[in-house]
C-alpha positions in Angstrom: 25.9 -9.7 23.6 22.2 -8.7 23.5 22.0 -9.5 19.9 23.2 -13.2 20.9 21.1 -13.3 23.3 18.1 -13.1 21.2 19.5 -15.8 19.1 19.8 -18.2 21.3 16.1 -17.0 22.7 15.3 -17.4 19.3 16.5 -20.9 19.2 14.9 -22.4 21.9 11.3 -21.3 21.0 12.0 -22.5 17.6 12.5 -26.1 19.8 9.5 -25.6 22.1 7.7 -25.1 18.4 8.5 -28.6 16.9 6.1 -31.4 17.0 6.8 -35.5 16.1 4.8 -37.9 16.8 2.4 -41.1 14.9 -0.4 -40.3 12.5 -3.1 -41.4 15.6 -1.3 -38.6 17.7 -1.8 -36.2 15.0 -5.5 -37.3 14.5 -5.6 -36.2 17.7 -4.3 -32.9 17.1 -6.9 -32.1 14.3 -10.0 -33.3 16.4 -9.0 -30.7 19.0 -7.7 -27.8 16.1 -9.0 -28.8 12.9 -7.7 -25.5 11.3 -4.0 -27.5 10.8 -5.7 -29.1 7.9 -6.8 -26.2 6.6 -5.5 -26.1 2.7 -3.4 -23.5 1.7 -5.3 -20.7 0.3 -7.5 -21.1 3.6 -4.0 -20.5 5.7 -3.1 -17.4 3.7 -6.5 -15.8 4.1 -6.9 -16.8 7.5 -3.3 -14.9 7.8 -4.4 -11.6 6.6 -7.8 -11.9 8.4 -5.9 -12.7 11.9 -3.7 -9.6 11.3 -6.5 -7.3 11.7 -9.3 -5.5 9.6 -10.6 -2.6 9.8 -13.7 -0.4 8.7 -12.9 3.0 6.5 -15.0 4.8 4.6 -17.1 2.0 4.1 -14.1 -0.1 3.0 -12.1 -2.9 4.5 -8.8 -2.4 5.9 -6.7 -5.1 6.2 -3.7 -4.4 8.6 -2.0 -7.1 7.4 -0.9 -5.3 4.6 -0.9 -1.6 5.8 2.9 -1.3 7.4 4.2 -1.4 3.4 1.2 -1.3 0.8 0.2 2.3 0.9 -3.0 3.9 -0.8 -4.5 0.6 -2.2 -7.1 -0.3 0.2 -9.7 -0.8 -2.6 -7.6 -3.1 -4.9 -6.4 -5.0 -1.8 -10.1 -5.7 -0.1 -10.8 -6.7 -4.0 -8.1 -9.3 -3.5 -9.1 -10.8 -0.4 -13.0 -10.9 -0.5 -12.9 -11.7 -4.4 -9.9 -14.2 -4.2 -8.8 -15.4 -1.4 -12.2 -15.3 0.8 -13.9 -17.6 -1.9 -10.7 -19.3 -2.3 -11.0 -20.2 1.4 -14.5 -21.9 1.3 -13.5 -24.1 -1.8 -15.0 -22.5 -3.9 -13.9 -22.6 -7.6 -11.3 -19.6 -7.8 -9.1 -21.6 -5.6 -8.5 -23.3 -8.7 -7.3 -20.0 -10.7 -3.7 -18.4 -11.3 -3.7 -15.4 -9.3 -2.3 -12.8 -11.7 -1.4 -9.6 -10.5 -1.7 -7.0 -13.0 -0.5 -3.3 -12.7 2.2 -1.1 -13.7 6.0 -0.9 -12.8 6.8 -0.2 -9.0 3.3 -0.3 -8.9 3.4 -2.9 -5.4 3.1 -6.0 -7.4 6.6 -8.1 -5.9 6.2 -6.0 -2.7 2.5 -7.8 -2.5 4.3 -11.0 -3.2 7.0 -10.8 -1.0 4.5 -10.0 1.9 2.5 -12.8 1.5 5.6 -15.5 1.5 7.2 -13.4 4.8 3.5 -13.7 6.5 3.2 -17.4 5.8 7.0 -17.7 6.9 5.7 -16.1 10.6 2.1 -17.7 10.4 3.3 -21.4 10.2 4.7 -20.5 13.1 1.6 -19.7 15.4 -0.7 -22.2 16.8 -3.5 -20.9 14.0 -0.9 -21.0 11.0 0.9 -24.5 12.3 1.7 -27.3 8.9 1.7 -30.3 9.7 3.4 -33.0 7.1 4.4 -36.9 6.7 8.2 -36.9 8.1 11.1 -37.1 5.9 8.7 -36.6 2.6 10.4 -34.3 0.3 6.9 -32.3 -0.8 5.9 -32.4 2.6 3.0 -33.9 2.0 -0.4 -33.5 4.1 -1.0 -36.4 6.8 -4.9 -37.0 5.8 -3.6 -38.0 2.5 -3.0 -41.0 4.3 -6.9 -41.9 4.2 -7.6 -44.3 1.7 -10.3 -43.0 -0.5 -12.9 -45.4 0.7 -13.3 -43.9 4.2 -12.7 -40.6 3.7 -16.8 -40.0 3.7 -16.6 -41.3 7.3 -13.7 -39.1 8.0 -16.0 -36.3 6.9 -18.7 -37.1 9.0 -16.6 -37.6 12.1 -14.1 -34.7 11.7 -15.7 -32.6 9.8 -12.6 -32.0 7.0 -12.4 -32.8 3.5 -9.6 -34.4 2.5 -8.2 -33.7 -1.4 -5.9 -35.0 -3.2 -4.0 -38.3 -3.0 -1.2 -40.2 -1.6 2.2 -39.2 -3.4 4.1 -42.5 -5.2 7.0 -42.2 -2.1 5.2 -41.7 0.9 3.2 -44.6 -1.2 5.9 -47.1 -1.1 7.5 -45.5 1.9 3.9 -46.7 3.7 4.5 -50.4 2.2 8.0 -50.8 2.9 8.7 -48.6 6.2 5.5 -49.3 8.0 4.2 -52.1 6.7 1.0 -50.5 5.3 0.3 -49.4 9.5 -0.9 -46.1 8.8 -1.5 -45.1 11.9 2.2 -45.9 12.7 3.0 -43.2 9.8 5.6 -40.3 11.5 4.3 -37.1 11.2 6.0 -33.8 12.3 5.2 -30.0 12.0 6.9 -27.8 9.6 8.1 -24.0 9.0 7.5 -22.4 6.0 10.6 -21.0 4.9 11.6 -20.1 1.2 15.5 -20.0 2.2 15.0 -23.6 3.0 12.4 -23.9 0.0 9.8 -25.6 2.7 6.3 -24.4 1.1 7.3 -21.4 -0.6 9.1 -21.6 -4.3 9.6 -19.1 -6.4 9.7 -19.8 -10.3 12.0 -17.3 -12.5 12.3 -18.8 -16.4 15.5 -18.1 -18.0 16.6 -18.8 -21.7 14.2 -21.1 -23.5 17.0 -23.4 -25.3 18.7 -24.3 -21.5 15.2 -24.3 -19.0 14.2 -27.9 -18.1 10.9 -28.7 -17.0 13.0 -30.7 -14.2 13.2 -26.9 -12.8 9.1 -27.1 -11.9 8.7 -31.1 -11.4 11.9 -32.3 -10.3 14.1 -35.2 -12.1 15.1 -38.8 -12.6 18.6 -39.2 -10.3 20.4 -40.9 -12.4 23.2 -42.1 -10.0 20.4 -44.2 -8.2 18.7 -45.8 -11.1 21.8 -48.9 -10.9 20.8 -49.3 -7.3 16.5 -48.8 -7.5 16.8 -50.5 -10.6 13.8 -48.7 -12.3 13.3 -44.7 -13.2 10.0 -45.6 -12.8 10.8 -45.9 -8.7 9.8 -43.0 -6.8 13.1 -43.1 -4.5 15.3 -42.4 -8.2 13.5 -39.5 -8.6 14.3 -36.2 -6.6 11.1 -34.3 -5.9 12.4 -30.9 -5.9 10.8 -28.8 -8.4 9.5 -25.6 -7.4 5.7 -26.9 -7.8 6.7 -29.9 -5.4 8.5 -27.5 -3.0 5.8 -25.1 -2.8 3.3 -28.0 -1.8 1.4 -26.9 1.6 2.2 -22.8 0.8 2.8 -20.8 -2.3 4.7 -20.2 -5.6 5.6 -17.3 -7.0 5.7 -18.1 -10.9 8.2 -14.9 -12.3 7.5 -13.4 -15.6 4.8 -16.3 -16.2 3.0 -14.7 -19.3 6.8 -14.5 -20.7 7.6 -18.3 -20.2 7.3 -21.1 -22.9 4.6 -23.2 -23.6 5.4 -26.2 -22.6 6.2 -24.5 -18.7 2.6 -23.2 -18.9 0.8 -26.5 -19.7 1.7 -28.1 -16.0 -0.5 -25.7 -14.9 -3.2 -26.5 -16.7 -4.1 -29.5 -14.4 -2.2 -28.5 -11.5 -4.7 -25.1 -11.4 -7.9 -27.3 -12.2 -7.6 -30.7 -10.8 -4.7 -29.8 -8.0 -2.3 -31.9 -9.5 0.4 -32.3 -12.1 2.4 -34.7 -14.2 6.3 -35.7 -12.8 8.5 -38.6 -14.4 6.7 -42.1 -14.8 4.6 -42.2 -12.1 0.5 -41.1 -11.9 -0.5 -37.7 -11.5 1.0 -35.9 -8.2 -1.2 -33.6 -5.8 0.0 -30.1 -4.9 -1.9 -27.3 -2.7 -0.6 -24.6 -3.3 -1.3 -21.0 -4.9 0.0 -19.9 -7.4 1.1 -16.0 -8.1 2.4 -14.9 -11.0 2.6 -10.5 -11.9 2.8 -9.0 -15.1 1.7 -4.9 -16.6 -0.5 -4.3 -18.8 0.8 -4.4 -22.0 2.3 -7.6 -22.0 -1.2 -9.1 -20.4 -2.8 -8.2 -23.5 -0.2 -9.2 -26.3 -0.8 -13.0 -23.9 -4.5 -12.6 -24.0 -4.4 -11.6 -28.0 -2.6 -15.3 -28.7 -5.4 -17.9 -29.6 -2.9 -20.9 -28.2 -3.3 -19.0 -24.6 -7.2 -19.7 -24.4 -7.0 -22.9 -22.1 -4.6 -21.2 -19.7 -6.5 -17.8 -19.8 -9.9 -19.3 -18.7 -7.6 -20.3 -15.3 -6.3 -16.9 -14.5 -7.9 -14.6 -12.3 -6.3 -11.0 -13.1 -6.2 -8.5 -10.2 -5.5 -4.9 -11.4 -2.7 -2.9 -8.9 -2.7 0.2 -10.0 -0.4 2.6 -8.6 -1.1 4.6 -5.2 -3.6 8.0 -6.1 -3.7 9.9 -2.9 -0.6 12.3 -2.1 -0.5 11.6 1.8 -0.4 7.6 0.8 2.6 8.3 -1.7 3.9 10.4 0.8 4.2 7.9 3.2 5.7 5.3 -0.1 8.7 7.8 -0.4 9.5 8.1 3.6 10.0 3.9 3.7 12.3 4.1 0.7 13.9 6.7 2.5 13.8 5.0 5.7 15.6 1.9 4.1 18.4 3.4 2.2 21.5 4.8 3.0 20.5 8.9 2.7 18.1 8.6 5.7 20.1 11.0 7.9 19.5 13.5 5.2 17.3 15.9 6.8 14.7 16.3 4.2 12.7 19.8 5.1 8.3 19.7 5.7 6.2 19.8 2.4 9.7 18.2 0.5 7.8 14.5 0.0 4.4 16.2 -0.3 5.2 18.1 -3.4 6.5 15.6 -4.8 4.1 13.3 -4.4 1.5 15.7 -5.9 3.3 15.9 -8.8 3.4 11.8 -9.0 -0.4 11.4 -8.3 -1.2 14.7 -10.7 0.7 12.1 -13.8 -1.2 9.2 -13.0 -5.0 11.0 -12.3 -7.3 11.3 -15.4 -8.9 14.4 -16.2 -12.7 14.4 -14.6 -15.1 14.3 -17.3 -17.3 16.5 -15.3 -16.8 20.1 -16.4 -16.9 21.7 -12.7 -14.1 20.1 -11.3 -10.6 19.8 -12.0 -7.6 17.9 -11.5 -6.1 19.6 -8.2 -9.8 19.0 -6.8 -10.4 15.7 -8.1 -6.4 15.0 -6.6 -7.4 16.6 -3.2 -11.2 14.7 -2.9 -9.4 11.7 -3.9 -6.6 12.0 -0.4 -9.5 12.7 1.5 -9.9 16.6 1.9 -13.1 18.3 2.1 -13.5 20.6 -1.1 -16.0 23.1 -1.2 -19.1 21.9 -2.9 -18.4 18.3 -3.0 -19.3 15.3 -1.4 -18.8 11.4 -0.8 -21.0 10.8 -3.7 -19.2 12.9 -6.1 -15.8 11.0 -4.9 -17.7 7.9 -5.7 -19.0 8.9 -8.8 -15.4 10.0 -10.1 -13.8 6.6 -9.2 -16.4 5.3 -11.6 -15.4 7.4 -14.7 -12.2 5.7 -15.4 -11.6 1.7 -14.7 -8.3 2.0 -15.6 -6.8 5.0 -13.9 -3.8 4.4 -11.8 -2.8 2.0 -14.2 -0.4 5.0 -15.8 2.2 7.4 -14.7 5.1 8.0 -12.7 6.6 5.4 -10.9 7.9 5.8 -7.1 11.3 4.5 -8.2 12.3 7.9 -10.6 11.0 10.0 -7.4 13.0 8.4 -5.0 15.8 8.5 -8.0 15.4 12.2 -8.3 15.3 12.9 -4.4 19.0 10.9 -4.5 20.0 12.4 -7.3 19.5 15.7 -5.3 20.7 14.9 -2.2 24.1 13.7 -3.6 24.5 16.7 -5.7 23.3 19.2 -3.2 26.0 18.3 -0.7 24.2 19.7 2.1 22.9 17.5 4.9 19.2 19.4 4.1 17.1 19.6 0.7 13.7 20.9 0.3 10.6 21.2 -2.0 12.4 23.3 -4.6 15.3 21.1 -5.0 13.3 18.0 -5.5 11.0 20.0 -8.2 13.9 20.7 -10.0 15.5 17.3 -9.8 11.8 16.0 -11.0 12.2 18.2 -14.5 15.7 18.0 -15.1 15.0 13.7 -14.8 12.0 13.7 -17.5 14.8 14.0 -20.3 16.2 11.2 -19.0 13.4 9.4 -18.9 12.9 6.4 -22.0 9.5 6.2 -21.9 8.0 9.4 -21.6 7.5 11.1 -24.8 7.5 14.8 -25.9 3.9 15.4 -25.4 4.0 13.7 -22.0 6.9 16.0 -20.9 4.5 18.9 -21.3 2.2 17.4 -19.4 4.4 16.7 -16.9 6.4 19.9 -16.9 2.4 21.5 -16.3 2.2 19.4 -13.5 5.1 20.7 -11.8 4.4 24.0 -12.5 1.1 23.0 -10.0 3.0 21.4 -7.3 5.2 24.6 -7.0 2.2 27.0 -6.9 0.5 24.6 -4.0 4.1 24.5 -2.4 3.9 28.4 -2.8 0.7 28.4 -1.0 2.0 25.9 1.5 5.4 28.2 1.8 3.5 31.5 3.1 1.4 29.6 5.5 4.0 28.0 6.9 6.3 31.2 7.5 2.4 32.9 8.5 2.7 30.7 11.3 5.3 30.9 12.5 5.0 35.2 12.6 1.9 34.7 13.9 2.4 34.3 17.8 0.3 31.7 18.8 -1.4 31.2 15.4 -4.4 29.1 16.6 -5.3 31.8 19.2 -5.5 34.9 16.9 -7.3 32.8 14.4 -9.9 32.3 17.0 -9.9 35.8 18.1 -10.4 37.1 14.6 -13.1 34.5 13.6 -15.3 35.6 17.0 -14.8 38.9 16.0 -16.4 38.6 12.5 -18.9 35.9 13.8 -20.3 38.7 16.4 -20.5 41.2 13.6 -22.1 38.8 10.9 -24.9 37.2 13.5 -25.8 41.3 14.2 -25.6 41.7 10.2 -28.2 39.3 9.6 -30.0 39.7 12.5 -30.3 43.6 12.2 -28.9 44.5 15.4 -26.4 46.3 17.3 -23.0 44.9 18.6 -22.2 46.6 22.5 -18.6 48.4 22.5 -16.4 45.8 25.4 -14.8 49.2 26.5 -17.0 51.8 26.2 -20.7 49.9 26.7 -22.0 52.2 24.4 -24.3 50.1 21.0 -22.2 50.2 17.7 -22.9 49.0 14.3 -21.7 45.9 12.9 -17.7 47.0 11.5 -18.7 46.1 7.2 -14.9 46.8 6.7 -13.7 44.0 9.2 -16.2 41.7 7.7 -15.2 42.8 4.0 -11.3 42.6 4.7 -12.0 39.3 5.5 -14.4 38.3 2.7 -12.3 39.9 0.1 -9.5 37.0 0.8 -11.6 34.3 -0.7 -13.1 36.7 -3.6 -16.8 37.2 -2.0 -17.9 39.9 -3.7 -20.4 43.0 -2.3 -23.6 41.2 -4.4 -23.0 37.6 -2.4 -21.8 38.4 0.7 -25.6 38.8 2.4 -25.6 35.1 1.2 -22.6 33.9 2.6 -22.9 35.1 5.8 -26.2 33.5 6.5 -25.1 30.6 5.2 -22.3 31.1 7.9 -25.5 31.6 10.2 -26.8 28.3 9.1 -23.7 26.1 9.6 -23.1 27.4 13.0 -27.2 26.6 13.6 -26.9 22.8 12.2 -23.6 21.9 14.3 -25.6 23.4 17.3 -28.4 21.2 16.8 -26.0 18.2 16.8 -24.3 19.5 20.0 -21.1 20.9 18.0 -19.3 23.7 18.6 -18.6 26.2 15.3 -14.6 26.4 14.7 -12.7 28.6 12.6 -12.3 25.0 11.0 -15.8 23.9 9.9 -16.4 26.0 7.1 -13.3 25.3 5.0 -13.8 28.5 2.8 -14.0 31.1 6.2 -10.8 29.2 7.5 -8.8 29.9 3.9 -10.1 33.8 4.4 -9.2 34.1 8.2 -5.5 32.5 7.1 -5.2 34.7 4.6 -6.6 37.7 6.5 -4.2 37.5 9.4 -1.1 36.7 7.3 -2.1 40.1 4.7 -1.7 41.6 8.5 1.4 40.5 8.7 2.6 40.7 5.2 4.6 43.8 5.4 6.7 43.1 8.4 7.4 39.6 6.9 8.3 41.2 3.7 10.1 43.4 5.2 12.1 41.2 7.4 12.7 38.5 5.2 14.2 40.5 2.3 16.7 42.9 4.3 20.0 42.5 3.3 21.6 44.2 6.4 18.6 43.9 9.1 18.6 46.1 12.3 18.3 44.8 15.4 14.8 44.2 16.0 14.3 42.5 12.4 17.0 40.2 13.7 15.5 39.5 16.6 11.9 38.3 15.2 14.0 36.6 12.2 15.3 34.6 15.6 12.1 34.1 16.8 10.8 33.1 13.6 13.8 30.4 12.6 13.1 28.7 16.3 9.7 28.3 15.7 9.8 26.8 12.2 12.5 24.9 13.9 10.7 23.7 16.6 7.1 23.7 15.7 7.2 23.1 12.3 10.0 20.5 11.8 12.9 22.4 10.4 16.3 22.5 11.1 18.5 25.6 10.9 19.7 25.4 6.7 16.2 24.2 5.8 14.1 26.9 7.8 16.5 30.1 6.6 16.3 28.9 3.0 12.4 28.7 3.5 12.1 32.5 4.5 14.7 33.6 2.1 11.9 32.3 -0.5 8.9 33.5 0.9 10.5 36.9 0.9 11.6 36.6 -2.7 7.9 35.5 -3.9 6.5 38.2 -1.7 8.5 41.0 -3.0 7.6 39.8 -6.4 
């Protein structure tokens, strides 16, 4: 009952939502909200601004976008503030093709498909409401009702443009329903709706020989032409091309740089003087954008083709390369999963991360710089703090390449691959290693990656199972560790006390004895040795140690085992070579006694409860790090 419930709720605001009344009532309307004669690239930015933006790393973030683009903020601020801001103010991209370039399962439809859902939703607020002549089939704008002559004095009094002009029904429709009255003229608001094709088409050209232009521009009724008398009368003609449809919204032009010639050239004048050519009547205005997507390759082969110039100089291409941070793709791979049928799969932590290393590793180019390298350029790129580097190397790395991201492997064959293994695994649980394996057993399969690209790729999942190693053995240090977080912090105030007396030449006092004791140089070297300090630098790094906690001081900021990223990896890897024996040696018994049992117990609760595992997923997990440990 809830469910009809809400449709009948549903229903009734949809009522509260509609609006009749003359043309004088609606000039009404747009002296007190003049945004409802906003044109339609104004709506669709105005959309994605009211949505929500956001400051990040000195980029815009438009929430509009954010619940299913992931890890394309840059090529999406590009969009709005180079298209559709300009596009907006009238300026003259409004009167561009917006081509969306980028490779497969790049975002490209997903972009699309947001865009016509958001305007479906936006027409219905007060700041996205359409209003249009009642009963017109392109549902024409009201103020086209303005003859041209007073149009300056609408300006000055309303402060709105009005473009385009009066179609040939609403034309005769004014002369022979209202007896040229324009202010008598019905008007009534409208929902964007692509199901109902109200202001959204979508354009998908089929087989050259059988496509008719009627498809885009409508067609002559034929049955009519004995009662109208004329084909050259607007009421024999049905106005329901795409391009008419789409009037007041958008239209999505499918596989556009694919389509024939004679398709193409309504654009010409449509994109550059808002208007295009239908039957035997004059030239029809339209306001609407028009979106087509295409990759790469076949962008160029369009561009090579002399007979393309005219078109090409009214295309604005914007590049949507594929997602290049992990924790972005990560996030790509737990939708799909969300929305298919495998979601009760319980998928164990690190599983979508791995992965996704391995996805972003295919489509990153190597640095031209010689001191870094592709896992560093992979983790600066998601935002992690490598040693060394800064914000300006990031920025200087994004410049090398203008392309990258335009290359690689698609979300589709990892989410094909993670299938693949739940299906065959028949367990409700997979993890890291399954999916890796799936990943290189599906690059044979794949058609368009070539021999020396499965290297490549095999390489790159060698990487993403050494970091899931890594990741592995922290994970199980964890959860041996009893309260992890606390004996990290003991063991880095321990080595801090002896370091500041190291450098400062002094004596440490003994908590239990009082007596004066010398800094302990093995602590501090069993610690140091983790991250490879050797005996000539570690002087150096401990003052530098010194100086770090000094600067945070200054700024009021406490020194963590976290700030220095380098003293964190050695106190991790420190407490877990504590450790590593009784982990080694619990994890690898065949026939444990009692007490291995019992902290194998322990151990399994707290990966299960901490950490995110379930019972299949967090045994499998210490089987493993026992194997690689024994090793």
């Amino acid at each position: 009952m809830d469910i009809l419930k809400k449709i009948e709720q549903y229903r009734s605001q949809e009522e509260k939502l509609r609006w009749e009344g003359t043309f004088a009532d609606y000039l009404k309307l747009v002296k007190e909200k003049p945004w409802v004669a906003q044109s339609a690239h104004s709506r669709i930015y105005n959309m994605i601004r009211d949505a929500g933006v956001e400051e990040e790393n000195g980029h815009k973030v438009y929430r509009f976008f954010s619940h299913e683009m992931f890890g394309l903020e840059e090529a999406l601020e590009k969009l709005v503030e180079e298209y559709f801001h300009p596009a907006a103010k009238r300026l003259d991209v409004r009167k561009r093709i917006l081509l969306l370039m980028g490779p497969v399962s790049g975002g490209k439809s997903t972009l699309v498909t947001m865009l016509k859902r958001g305007l479906e939703a936006y027409s219905r607020t007060d700041r996205g409401a359409v209003y249009a002549i009642k009963g017109c089939p392109m549902h024409e704008d009201p103020l086209h009702l303005i003859p041209q002559h007073l149009r300056e004095d609408f300006y000055r009094e309303y402060g709105i443009k009005v473009e385009g002009n009066l179609s040939p029904l609403n034309t005769m429709r004014l002369e022979e329903e209202y007896g040229g009255r324009i202010e008598d003229v019905l008007v009534e608001r409208i929902f964007l709706s692509e199901d109902k094709r109200v202001g959204i088409g979508t354009f998908s050209p089929s087989d050259p020989k059988s496509q008719d232009i009627a498809d885009l521009t409508g067609s002559i009724d034929f049955s009519t032409i004995a009662e109208y008398g004329s084909e050259s009368d607007p009421r024999a003609y049905r106005f329901d091309g795409e391009l008419n449809k789409a009037n007041r919204g958008l239209m999505e032009f499918q596989e556009m740089l694919k389509c024939d010639e004679k398709f193409l050239w309504h654009l010409l004048s449509l994109t550059q003087e808002g208007n295009f050519k239908a039957g035997r009547f004059a030239l029809i205005s339209a306001d609407e954008l028009i979106v087509a997507h295409t990759n790469e390759t076949e962008y160029r082969s369009f561009i090579s083709n002399k007979k393309n110039e005219a078109l090409h100089s009214r295309i604005i291409v914007m590049p949507v390369p594929y997602n290049l941070k992990v924790s972005q793709e990560e996030r790509i791979y737990e939708k799909m999963i969300r929305d298919s049928d495998v979601a009760d799969v319980h998928i164990a932590p690190h599983t979508l991360k791995v992965a996704a290393m391995f996805t972003v590793l295919t489509r990153l180019k190597e640095p031209k710089r010689g001191d870094i390298d592709l896992l560093k350029k992979m983790r600066l790129y998601d935002g992690e703090n490598v040693e060394g580097f800064n914000s300006s190397d990031l920025n200087e790395l994004k410049k090398e390449y203008q392309d990258e991201g335009m290359s690689g492997i698609d979300p589709r064959y990892v989410i094909n691959r993670i299938s693949s293994t739940i299906i065959r695994k028949k367990v409700p649980s997979i993890n890291a290693l399954d999916v890796l394996r799936s990943l290189k057993e599906g690059l044979d399969q794949h058609p368009s990656i070539t021999q020396e690209l499965r290297e490549k790729y095999l390489n790159f999942i060698s990487v993403a199972r050494k970091e899931y190693d890594e990741m592995a053995k922290k994970e199980v240090q964890k959860a041996f560790v009893y309260s992890y977080e606390e004996s990290a912090k003991t063991l880095m105030d321990n080595y801090l006390d002896n370091v500041e007396a190291f450098c400062n030449k002094s004596k440490l006092r003994d908590p239990l004895t009082g007596e004066e004791i010398n800094p302990d140089e093995k602590l501090m070297r069993s610690i140091e040795e983790q991250i490879g300090i050797s005996e000539n630098a570690k002087k150096a790094f401990r003052e530098e140690i010194l100086i770090r906690i000094s600067a945070l001081a200054r700024k009021g900021k406490r020194f963590d085992y976290r700030s220095h990223a380098r003293l964190r990896e050695a106190i991790q890897k420190k407490l877990f070579a504590d450790l590593k024996d009784v982990v080694k040696i619990t994890t690898s018994a065949k026939t444990p006694d009692e007490q291995q049992l019992k902290k194998i117990n322990e151990v399994v609760a707290r990966l299960i409860d901490e950490h995110g595992y379930n019972s299949t997923s967090a045994n499998e997990l210490l089987r493993y790090v026992g194997s690689l440990l024994n090793r």
